[in-house]
C-alpha positions in Angstrom: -50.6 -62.4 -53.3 -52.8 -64.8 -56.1 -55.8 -63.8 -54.7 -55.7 -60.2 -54.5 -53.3 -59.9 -58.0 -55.8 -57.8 -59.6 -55.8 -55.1 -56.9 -51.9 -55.1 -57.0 -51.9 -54.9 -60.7 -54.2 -51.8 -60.8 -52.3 -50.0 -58.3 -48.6 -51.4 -59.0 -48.3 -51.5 -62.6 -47.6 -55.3 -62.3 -48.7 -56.6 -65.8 -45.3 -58.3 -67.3 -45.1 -60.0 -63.6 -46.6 -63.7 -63.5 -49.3 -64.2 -61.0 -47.6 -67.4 -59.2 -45.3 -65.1 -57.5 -44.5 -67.9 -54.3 -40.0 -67.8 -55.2 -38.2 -65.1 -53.2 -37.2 -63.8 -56.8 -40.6 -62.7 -57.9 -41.3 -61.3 -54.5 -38.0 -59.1 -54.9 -39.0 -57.7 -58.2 -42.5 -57.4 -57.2 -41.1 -55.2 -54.5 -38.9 -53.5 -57.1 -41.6 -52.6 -59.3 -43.3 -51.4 -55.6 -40.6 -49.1 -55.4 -40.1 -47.5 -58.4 -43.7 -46.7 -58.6 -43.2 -45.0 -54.7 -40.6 -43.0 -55.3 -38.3 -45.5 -53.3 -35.3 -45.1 -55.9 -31.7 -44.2 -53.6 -28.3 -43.4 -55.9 -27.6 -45.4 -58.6 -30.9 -45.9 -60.0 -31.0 -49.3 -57.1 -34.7 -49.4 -55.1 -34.8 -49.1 -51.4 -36.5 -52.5 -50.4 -37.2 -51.3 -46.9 -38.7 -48.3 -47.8 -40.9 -49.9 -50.5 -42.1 -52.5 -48.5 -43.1 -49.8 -45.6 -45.2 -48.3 -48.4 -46.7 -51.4 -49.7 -47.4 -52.2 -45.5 -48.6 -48.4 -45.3 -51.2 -48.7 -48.4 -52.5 -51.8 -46.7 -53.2 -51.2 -43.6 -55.0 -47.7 -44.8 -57.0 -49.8 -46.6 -56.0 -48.0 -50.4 -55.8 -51.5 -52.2 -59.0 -52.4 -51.0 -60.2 -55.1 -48.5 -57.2 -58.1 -47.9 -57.2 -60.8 -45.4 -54.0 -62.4 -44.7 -56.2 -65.9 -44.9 -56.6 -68.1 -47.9 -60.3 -68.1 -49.3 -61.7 -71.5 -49.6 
C-alpha cells in the first residue's frame, strides 16, 4: 500500500492513517475507514469488512484508483 498511499488518500479520506501500514491493525482500520466511506456500515454503527474489501477489490480492478501493480517498484 506505501507506494500507491497517495491514490488511497485521495479517494479514501486516509489522512490521520500512517503510511507504514504493514500490522494487521492498520490494515483493519484502513479497511474501516474503506467502509464507512462505501456505505459498508451494518447495525450498530460496526463496518462490514467483507463488503468493504469487495469494494476496495471492485475499484481496483476497474481501474478507479488509477494504475497499481501488485509488484514492488525498484
Amino acid at each position: 500500500m506505501r507506494y500507491y498511499w497517495d491514490a488511497l488518500e485521495e479517494r479514501y479520506g486516509l489522512q490521520e492513517f500512517s503510511k507504514d501500514a504493514d500490522d494487521s491493525d492498520s490494515v483493519i482500520a484502513i479497511m474501516e475507514q474503506v467502509g464507512r466511506v462505501r456505505g459498508c456500515v451494518v447495525s450498530g454503527g460496526r463496518i462490514d469488512l467483507e463488503k468493504a474489501s469487495r469494494a476496495f477489490l471492485r475499484e481496483l480492478r476497474a481501474g478507479k484508483m488509477g494504475r497499481f501493480s501488485m509488484e514492488a517498484p525498484y
